[in-house]
DOVEXVEX-410098 format. One record per residue (C-alpha): residue number from 1; residue in one letter; x, y, z. Coordinates in steps of 0.2 Angstrom, whole numbers. Layout:
// residues N
VOMI  num  residu     c1     c2     c3
VOMI  NUM       a      X      Y      Z
...
***
This chain:
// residues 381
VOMI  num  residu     c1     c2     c3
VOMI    1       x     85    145     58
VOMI    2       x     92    133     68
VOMI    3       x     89    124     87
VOMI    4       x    103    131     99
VOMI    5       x    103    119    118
VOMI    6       x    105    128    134
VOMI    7       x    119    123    142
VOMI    8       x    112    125    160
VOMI    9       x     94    115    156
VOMI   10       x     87    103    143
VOMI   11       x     79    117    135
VOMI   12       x     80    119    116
VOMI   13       x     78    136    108
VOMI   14       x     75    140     90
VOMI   15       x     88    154     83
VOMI   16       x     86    166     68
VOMI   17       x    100    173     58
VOMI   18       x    103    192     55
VOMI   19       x     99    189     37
VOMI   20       x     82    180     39
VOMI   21       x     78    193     53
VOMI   22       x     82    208     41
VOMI   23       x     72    200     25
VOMI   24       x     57    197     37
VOMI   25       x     57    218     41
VOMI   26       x     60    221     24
VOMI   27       x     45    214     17
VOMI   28       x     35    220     31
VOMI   29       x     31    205     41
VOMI   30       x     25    207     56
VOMI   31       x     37    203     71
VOMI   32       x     40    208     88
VOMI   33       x     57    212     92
VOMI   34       x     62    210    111
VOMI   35       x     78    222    116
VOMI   36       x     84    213    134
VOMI   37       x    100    223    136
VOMI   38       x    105    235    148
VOMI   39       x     98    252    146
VOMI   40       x    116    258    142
VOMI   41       x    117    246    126
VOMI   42       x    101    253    120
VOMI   43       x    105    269    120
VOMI   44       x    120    267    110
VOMI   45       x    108    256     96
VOMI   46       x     94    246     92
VOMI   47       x     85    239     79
VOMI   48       x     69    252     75
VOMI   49       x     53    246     83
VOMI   50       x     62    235     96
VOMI   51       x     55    232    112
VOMI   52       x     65    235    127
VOMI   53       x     66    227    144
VOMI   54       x     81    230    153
VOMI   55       x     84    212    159
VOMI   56       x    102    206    156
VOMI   57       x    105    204    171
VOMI   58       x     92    196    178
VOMI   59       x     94    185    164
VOMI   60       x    110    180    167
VOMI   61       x    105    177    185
VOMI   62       x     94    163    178
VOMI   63       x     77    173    188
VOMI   64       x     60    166    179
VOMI   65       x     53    183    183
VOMI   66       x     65    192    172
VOMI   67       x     51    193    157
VOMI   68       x     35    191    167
VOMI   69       x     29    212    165
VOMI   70       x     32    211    146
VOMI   71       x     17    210    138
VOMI   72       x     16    203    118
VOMI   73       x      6    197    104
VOMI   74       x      3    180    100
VOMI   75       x      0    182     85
VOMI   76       x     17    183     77
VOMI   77       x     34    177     80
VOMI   78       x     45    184     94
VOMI   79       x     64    189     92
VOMI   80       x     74    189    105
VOMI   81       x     91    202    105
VOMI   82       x    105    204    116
VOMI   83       x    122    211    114
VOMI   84       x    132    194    109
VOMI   85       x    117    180    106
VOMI   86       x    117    171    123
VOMI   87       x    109    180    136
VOMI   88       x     94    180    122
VOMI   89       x     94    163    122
VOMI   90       x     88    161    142
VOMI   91       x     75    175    135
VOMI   92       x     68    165    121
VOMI   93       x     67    149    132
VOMI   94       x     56    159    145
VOMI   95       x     43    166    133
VOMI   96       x     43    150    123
VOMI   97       x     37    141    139
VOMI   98       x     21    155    139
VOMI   99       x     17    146    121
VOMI  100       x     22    159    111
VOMI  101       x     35    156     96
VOMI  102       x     52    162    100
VOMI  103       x     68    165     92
VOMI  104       x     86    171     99
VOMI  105       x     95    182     88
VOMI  106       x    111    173     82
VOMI  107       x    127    186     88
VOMI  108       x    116    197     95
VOMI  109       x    118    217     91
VOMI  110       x    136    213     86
VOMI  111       x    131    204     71
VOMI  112       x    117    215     70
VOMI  113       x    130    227     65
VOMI  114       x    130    220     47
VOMI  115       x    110    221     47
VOMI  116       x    104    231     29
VOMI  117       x     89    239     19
VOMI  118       x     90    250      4
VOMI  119       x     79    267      0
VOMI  120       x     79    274    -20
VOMI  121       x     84    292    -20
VOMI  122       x     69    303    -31
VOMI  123       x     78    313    -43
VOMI  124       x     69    325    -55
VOMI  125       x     82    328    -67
VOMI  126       x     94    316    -69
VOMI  127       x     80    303    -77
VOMI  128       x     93    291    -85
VOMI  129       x    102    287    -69
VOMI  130       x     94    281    -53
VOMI  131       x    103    281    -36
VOMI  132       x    100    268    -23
VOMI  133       x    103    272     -6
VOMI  134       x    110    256      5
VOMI  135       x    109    259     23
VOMI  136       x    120    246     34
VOMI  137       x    106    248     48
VOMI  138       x    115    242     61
VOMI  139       x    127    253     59
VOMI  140       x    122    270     51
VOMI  141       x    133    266     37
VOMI  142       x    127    274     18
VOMI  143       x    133    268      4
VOMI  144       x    127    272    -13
VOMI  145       x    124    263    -30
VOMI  146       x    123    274    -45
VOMI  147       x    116    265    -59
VOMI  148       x    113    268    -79
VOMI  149       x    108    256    -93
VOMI  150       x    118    243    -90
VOMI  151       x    133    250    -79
VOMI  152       x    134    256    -59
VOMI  153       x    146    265    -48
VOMI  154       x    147    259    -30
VOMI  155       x    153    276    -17
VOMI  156       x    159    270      2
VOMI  157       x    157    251      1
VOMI  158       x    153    246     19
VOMI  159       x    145    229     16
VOMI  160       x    151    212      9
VOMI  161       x    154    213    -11
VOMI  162       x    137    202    -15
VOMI  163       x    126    212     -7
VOMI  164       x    131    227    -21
VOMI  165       x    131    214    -33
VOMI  166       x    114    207    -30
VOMI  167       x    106    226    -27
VOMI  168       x    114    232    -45
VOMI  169       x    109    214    -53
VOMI  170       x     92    216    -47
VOMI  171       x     90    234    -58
VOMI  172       x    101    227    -74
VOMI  173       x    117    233    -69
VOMI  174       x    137    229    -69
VOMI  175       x    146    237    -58
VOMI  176       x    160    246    -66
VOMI  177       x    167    256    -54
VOMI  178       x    170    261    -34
VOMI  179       x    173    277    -27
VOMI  180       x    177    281     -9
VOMI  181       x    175    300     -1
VOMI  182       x    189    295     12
VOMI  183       x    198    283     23
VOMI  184       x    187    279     34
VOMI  185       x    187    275     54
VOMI  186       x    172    270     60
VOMI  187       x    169    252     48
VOMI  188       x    179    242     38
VOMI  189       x    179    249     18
VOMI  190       x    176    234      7
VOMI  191       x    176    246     -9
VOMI  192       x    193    237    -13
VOMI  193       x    186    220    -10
VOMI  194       x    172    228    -21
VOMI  195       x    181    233    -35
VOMI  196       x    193    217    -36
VOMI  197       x    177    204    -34
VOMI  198       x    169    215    -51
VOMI  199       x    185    219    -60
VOMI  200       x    178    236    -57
VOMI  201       x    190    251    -57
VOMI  202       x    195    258    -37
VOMI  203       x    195    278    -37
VOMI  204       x    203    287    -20
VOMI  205       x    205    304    -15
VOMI  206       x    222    309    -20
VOMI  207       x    232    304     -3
VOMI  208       x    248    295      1
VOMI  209       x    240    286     15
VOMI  210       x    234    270     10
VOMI  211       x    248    257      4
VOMI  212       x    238    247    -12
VOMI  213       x    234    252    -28
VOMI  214       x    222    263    -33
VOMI  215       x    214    276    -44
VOMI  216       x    219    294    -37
VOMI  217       x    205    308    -38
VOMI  218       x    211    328    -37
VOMI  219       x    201    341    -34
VOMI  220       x    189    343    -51
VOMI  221       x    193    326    -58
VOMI  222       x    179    316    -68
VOMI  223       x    172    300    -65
VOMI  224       x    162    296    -80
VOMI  225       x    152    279    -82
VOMI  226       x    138    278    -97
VOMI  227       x    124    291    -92
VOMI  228       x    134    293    -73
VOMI  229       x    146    310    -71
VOMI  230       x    154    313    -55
VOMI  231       x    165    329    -52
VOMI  232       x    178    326    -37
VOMI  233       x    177    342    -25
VOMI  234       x    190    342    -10
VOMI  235       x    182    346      5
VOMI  236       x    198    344     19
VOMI  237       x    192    342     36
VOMI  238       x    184    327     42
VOMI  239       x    201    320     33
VOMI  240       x    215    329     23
VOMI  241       x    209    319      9
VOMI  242       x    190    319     13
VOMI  243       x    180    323     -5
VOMI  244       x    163    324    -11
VOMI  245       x    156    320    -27
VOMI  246       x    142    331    -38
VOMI  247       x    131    322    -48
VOMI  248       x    125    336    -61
VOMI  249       x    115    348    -52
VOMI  250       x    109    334    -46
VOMI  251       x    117    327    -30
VOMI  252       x    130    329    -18
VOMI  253       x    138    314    -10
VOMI  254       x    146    321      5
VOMI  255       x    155    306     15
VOMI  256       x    158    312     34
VOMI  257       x    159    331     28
VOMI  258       x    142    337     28
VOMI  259       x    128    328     36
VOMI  260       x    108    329     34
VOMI  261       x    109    336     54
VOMI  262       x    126    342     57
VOMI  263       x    147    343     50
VOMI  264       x    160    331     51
VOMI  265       x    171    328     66
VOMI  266       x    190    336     61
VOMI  267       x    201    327     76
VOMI  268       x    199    307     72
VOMI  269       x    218    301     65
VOMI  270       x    225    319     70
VOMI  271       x    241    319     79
VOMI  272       x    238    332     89
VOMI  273       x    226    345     96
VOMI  274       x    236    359     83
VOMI  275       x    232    348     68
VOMI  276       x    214    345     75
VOMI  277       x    211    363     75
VOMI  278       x    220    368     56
VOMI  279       x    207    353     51
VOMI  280       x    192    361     60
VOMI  281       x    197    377     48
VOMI  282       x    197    366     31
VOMI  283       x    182    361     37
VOMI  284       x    173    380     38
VOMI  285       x    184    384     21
VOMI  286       x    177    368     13
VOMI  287       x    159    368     20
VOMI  288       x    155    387     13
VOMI  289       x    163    380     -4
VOMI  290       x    149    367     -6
VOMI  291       x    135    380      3
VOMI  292       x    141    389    -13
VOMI  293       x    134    376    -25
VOMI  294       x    113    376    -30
VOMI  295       x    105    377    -13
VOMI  296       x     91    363    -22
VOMI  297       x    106    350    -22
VOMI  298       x    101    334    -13
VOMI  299       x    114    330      2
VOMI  300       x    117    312      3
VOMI  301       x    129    308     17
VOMI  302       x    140    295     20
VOMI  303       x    131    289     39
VOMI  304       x    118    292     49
VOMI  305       x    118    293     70
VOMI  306       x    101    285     72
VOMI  307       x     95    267     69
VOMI  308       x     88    265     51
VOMI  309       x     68    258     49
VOMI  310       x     65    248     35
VOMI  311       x     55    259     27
VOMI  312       x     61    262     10
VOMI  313       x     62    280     15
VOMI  314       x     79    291     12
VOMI  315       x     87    299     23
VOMI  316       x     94    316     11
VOMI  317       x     91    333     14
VOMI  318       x     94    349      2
VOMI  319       x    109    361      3
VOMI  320       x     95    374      9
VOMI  321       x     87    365     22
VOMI  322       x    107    361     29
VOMI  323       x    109    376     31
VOMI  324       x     93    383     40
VOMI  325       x     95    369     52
VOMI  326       x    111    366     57
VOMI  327       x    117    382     67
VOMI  328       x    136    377     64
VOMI  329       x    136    382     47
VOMI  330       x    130    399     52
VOMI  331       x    145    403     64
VOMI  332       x    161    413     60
VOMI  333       x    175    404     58
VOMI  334       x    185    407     73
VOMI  335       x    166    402     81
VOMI  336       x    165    388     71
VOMI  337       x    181    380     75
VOMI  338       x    180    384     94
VOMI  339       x    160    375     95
VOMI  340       x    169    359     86
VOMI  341       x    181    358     97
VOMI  342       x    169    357    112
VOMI  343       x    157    347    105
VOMI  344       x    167    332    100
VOMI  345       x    159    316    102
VOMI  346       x    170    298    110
VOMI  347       x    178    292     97
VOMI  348       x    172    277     87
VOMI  349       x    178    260     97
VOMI  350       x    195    252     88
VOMI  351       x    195    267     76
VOMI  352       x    213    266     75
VOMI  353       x    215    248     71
VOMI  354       x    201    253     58
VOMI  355       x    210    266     50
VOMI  356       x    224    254     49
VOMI  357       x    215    241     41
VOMI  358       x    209    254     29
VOMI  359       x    227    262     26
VOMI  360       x    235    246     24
VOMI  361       x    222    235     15
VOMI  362       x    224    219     26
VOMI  363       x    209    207     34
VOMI  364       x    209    213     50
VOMI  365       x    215    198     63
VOMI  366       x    198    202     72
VOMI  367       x    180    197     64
VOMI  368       x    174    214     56
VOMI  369       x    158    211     69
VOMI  370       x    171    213     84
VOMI  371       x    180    230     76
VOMI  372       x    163    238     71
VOMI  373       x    152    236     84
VOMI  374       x    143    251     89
VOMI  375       x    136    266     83
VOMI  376       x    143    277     71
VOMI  377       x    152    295     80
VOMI  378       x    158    306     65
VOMI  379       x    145    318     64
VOMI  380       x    144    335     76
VOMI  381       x    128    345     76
***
């Protein structure tokens, strides 16, 4: 935490950093989160139990009744967010002059962006190997660490190599390996960074789209790590090269193919509206293929579209209650493919620069805050 000066005033305001912010609703303290964006930017994301008043612009205006209808506690400390960290500041200086003890986020929602918590999956059978869910909240990102004994495997690295490292330290584990279920276009994949930080091994889906070296995965191919055994199934749709991973009868890890609430999004990277629609048919082909697999299998999907709490809880479904909720999976295929096509989201902002980065393996020239903002747009329910 630091003191950030106003460049308008002789005001001082105290600022928080994303990390501090994210420990302190993690262990539960107590925290009121003030949301002053416009009602546009909220909808898009927030941080779970936020409280919103649309006052940007009044902020920006410099009015001193921007803040006056909020009503909060005194008896905890006050975060103020806005979408870059500034307008915040002119937030946190009005309600620090109530008495209350204030803080501006530093980078606002943007760097929120890189905000996380992590949830362990309950599993029944698989006693020798736990799974830890790590949600990139301000995001929707999932990424999973598999751990036995003394080793781990890392699927869709979406956060900074330490984090992973700390997580699998914290439970006695090395991380041996990273797997990733595709090329990805909505966040940056740090699996490679990953991989090379731990001298880990870097398994891909077999593809000839990304230009650095790598471990290549076919349809049925093994990953195997102590007590940890991951089966490769290709699942074409999302991607050409899109493929989940079956722990025992255990788990699936789906990527962007199958969702808790809805499918995969066939059109992101297509060159045309042709190959969109052969990819909304390897979709319908690859989606009955996993509906074919024990209905008590846990789904654990590669993002979420809704702001994560930090409450330890995961988000997972079963094959069966996937396919009595999400209509999609009911419809023929010619039905299928047309509903897709119709319901296609915006795509996700820079996902081509994305997609490059991925392909190419370069630092993107952008900070990964700039290229990821925003909320995550591969799934169609």
């Amino acid at each position: 935490m630091c003191q950030v000066s106003l460049a308008d005033t002789d005001e001082t305001v105290n600022s928080i950093s994303v990390d501090m912010l994210r420990r302190w609703l993690e262990d539960g303290q107590k925290v009121a989160v003030v949301d002053v964006r416009p009602i546009t930017e909220r909808a898009e994301w927030f941080i779970p139990g936020s409280i919103h008043i649309d006052a940007y612009e009044a902020l920006k205006a410099q009015d001193p009744t921007a803040l006056s209808t909020l009503d909060l506690p005194s008896d905890c400390p006050v975060v103020a967010v806005c979408i870059a960290g500034k307008v915040s500041q002119i937030a946190a200086a009005q309600l620090a002059a109530r008495g209350l003890q204030v803080f501006s986020l530093e980078g606002g929602m943007k760097a929120w962006s890189l905000a996380w918590n992590i949830a362990e999956i309950p599993l029944m059978k698989s006693r020798s190997v736990r799974v830890i869910q790590i949600r990139r909240t301000g995001k929707g990102c999932l990424s999973y660490l598999i751990g036995s004994e003394t080793q781990a495997i890392v699927i869709d690295a979406s956060l900074e190599p330490q984090v992973y490292v700390d997580v699998a330290a914290s439970y006695g584990w090395h991380i041996g390996a990273a797997l990733e279920t595709h090329i990805h276009a909505d966040h940056i994949s740090r699996s490679r960074q990953l991989a090379e930080y731990c001298q880990a091994r870097l398994y891909l889906p077999q593809q000839q789209r990304v230009e650095y070296p790598f471990i290549a995965l076919e349809d049925g191919a093994t990953v195997a790590l102590e007590a940890i055994h991951l089966t490769a199934i290709h699942t074409s749709g999302h991607t050409k090269e899109s493929t989940c991973y079956r722990l025992e009868n255990d788990v699936l890890f789906t990527g962007d193919t199958l969702f808790t609430g809805g499918v995969g999004r066939p059109d992101l990277s297509a060159t045309n509206q042709g190959e969109t629609r052969e990819r909304a048919e390897a979709l319908y082909h690859s989606l009955h293929l996993l509906l074919q697999l024990p209905s008590e299998m846990l789904v654990l999907a590669g993002h979420t579209s809704q702001p994560i709490p930090f409450d330890h809880t995961p988000i997972m479904t079963t094959l069966a209650q996937t396919y009595a909720h999400v209509d999609l999976l009911h419809a023929a295929c010619p039905d299928f493919v047309q509903t897709l096509l119709e319901r296609l989201p915006a795509v996700p902002p820079n996902y081509d620069q994305i997609v490059s980065i991925n392909e190419i393996g370069l630092p993107p020239d952008l900070p990964p805050i700039e290229l990821e903002a925003g909320a995550n747009r591969c799934a169609i329910s």
